[in-house]
N, CA, C and O atoms as a DFTB+ gen file, in Angstrom:
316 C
 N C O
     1  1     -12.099      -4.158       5.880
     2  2     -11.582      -3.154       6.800
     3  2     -12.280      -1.827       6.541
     4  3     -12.740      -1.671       5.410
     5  1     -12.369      -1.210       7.103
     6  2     -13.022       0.081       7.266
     7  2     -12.118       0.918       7.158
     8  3     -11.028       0.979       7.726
     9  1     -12.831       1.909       6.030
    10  2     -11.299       3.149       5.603
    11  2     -11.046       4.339       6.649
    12  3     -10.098       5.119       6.750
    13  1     -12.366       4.187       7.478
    14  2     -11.201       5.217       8.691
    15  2     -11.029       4.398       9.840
    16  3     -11.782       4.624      10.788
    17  1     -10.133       3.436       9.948
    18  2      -9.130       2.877      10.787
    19  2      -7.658       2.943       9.885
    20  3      -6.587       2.487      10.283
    21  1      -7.885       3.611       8.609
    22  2      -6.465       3.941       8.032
    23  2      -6.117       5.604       8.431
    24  3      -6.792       6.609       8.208
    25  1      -5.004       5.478       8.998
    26  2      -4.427       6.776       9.417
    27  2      -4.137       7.828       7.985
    28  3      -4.590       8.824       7.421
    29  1      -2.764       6.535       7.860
    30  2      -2.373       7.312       6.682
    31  2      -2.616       7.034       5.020
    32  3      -3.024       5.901       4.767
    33  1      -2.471       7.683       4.190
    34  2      -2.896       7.475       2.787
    35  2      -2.191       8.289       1.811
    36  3      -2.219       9.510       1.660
    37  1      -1.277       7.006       0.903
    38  2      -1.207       7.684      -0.235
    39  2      -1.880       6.991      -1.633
    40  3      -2.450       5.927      -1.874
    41  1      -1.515       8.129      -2.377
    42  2      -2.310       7.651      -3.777
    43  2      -0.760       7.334      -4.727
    44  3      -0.314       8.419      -5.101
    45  1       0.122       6.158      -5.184
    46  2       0.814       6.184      -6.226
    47  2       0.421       5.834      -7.736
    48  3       1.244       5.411      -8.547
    49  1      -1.173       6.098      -8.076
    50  2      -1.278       5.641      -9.538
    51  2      -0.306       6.561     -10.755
    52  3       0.120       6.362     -11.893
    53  1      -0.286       7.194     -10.164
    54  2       1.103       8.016     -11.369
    55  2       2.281       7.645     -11.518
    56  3       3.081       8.320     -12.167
    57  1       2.707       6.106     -10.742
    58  2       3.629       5.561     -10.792
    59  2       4.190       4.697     -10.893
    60  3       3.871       3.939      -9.977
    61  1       5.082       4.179     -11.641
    62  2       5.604       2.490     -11.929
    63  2       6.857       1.921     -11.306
    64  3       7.797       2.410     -10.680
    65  1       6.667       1.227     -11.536
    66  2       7.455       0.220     -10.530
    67  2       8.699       0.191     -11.110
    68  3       8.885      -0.112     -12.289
    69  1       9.848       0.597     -10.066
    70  2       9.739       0.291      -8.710
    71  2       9.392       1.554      -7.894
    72  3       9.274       1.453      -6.673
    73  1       9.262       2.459      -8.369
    74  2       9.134       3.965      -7.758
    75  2       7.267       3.865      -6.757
    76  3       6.656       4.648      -6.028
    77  1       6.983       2.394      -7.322
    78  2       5.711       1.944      -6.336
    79  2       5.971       1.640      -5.209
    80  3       5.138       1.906      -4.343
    81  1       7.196       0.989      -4.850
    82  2       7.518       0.029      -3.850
    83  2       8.127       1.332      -3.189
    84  3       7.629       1.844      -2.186
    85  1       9.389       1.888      -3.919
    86  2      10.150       3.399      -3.023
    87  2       8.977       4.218      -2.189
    88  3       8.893       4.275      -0.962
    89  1       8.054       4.865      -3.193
    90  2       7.214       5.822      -2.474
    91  2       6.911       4.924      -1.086
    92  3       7.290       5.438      -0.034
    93  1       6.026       3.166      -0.995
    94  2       5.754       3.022      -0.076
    95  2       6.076       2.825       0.776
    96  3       5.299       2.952       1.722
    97  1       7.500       2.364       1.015
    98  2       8.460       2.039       1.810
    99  2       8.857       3.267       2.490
   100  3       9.037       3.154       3.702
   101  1       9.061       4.614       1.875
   102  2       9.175       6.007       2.407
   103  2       8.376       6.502       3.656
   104  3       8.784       6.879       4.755
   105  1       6.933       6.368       3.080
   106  2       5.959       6.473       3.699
   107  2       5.941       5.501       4.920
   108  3       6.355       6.103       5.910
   109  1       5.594       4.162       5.205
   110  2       6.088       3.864       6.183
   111  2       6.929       3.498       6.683
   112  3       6.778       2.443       7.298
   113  1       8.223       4.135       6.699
   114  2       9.472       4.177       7.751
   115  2       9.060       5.428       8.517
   116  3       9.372       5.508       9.705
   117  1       8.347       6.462       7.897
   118  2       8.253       7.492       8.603
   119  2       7.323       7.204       9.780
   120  3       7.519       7.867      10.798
   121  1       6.091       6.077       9.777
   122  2       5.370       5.225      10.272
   123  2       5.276       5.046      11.479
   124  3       6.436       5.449      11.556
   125  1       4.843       4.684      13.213
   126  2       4.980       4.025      14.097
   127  2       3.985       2.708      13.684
   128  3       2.860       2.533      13.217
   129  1       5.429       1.691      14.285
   130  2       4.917       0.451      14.655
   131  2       3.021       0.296      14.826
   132  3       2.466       1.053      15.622
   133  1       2.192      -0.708      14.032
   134  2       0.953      -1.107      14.482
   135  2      -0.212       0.238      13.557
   136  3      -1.419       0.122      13.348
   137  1       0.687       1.400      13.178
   138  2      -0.067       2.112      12.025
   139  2      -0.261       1.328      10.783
   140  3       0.463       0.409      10.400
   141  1      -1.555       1.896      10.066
   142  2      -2.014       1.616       9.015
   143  2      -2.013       2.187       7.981
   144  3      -2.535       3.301       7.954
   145  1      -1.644       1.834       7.211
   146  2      -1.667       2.775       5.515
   147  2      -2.313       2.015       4.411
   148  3      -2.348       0.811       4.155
   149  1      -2.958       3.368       3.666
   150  2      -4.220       2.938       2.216
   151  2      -3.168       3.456       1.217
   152  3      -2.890       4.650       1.103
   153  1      -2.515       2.303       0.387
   154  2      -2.151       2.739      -0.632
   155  2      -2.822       2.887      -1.849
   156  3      -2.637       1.826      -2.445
   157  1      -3.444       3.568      -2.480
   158  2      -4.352       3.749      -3.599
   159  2      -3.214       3.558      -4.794
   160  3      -2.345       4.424      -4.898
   161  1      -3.224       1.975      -6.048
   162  2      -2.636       2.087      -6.892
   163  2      -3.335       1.327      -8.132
   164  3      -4.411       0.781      -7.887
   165  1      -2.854       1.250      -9.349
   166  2      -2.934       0.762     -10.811
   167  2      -2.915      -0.715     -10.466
   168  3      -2.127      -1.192      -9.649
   169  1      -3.974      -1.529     -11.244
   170  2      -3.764      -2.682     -11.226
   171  2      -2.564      -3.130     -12.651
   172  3      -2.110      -2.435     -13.559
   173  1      -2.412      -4.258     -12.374
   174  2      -0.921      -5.088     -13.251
   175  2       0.130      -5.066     -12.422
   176  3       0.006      -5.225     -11.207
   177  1       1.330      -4.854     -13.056
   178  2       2.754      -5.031     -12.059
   179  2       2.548      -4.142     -10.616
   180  3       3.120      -4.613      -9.632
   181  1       1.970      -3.214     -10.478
   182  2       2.082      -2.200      -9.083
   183  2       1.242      -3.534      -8.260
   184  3       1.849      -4.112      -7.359
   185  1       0.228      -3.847      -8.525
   186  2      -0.639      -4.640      -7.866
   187  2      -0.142      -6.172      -7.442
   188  3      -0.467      -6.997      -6.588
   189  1       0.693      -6.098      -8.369
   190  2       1.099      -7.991      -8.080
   191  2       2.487      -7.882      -7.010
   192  3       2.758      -8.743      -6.173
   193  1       3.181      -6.782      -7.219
   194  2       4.253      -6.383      -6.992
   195  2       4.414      -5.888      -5.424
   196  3       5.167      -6.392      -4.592
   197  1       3.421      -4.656      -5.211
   198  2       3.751      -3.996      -4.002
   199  2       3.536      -4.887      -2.819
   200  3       4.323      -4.774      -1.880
   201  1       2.371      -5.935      -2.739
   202  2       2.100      -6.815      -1.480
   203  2       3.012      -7.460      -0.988
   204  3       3.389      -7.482       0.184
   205  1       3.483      -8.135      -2.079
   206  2       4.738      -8.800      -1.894
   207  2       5.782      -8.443      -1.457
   208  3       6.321      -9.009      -0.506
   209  1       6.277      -7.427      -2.069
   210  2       7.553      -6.275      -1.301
   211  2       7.436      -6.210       0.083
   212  3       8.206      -6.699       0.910
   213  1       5.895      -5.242       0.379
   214  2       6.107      -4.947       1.980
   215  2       5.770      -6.215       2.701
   216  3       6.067      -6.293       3.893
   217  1       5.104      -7.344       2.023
   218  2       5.302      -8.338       3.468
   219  2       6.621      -8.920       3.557
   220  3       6.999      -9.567       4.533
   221  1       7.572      -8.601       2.160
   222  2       9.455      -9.555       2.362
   223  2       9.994      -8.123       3.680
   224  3      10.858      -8.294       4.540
   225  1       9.343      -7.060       3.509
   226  2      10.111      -6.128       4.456
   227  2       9.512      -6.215       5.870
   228  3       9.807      -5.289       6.625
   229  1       8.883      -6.982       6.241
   230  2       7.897      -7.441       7.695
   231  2       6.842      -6.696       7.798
   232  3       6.575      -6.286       8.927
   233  1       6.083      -6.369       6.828
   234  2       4.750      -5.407       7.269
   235  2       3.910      -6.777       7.082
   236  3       4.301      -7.886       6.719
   237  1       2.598      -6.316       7.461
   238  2       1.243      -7.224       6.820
   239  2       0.564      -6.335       6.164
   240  3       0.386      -5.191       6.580
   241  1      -0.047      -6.954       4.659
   242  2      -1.305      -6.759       4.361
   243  2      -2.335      -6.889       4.805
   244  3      -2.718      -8.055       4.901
   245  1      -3.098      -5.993       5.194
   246  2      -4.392      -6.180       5.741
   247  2      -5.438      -6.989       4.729
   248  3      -6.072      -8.042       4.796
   249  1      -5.276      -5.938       3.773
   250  2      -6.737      -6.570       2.837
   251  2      -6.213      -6.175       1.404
   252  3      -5.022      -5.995       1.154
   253  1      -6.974      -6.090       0.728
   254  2      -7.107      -5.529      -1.041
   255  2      -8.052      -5.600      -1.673
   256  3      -8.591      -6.568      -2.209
   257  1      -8.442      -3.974      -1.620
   258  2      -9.714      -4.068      -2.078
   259  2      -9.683      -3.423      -3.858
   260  3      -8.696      -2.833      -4.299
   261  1     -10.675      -3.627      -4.510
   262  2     -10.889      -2.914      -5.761
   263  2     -11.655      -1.691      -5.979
   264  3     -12.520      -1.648      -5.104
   265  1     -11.708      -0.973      -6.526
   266  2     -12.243       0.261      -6.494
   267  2     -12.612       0.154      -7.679
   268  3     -12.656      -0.989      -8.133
   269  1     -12.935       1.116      -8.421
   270  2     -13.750       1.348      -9.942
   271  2     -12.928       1.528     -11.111
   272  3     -12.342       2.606     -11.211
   273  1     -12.794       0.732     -11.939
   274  2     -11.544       0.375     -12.919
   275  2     -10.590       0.014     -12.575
   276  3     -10.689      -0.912     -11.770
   277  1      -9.495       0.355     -12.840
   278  2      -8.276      -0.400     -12.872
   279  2      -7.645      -0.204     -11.085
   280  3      -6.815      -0.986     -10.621
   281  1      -7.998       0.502     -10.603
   282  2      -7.880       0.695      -8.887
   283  2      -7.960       0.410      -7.947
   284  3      -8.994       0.321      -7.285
   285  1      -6.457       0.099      -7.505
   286  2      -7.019      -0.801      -6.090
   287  2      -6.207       0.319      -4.822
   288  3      -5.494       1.323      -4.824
   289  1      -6.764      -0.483      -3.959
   290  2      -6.316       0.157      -2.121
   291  2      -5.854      -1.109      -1.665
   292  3      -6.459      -2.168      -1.501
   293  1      -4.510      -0.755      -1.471
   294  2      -4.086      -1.841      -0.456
   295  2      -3.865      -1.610       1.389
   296  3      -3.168      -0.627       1.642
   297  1      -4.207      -2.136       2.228
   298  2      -4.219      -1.900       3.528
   299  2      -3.056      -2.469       4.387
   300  3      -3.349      -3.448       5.073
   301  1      -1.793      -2.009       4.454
   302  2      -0.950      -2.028       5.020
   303  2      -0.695      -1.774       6.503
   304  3      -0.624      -0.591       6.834
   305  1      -0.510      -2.950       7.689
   306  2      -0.077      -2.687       8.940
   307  2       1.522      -2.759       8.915
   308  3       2.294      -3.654       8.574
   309  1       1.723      -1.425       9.426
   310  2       3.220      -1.527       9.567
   311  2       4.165      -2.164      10.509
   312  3       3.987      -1.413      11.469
   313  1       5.028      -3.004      10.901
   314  2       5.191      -3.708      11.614
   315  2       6.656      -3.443      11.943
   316  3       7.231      -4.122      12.795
């Protein structure tokens, strides 16, 4: 996916879980339907954890990509 077809973007690496899943869930409720969000987070529990969350809450993952060390972007369609 291409990073500017993501609207919105946050960064939670300063944060552990579950305060991974809160921030993202925040972020898109505020959301319209069919928007996209780059969550920039820590790989381990944030990483295994957050995909899973927002697809039990009806979003899709788009993709998951890795970035340079421990960092990933996850691509969230909000649904």
């Amino acid at each position: 996916m291409d990073d500017t077809q993501s609207k919105e973007k946050i960064d939670i690496t300063g944060y552990i879980c579950p305060m991974t899943f809160v921030k993202t869930k925040l972020k898109l409720e505020r959301m319209e339907r069919g928007e996209v969000l780059e969550v920039r987070l820590c790989e381990g529990e944030p990483l295994s954890n957050l995909p899973r969350s927002v697809e039990q809450e009806g979003h899709k993952v788009l993709a998951i990509v890795q970035e340079e060390g421990r960092y990933h972007k996850v691509i969230i369609e909000r649904c």
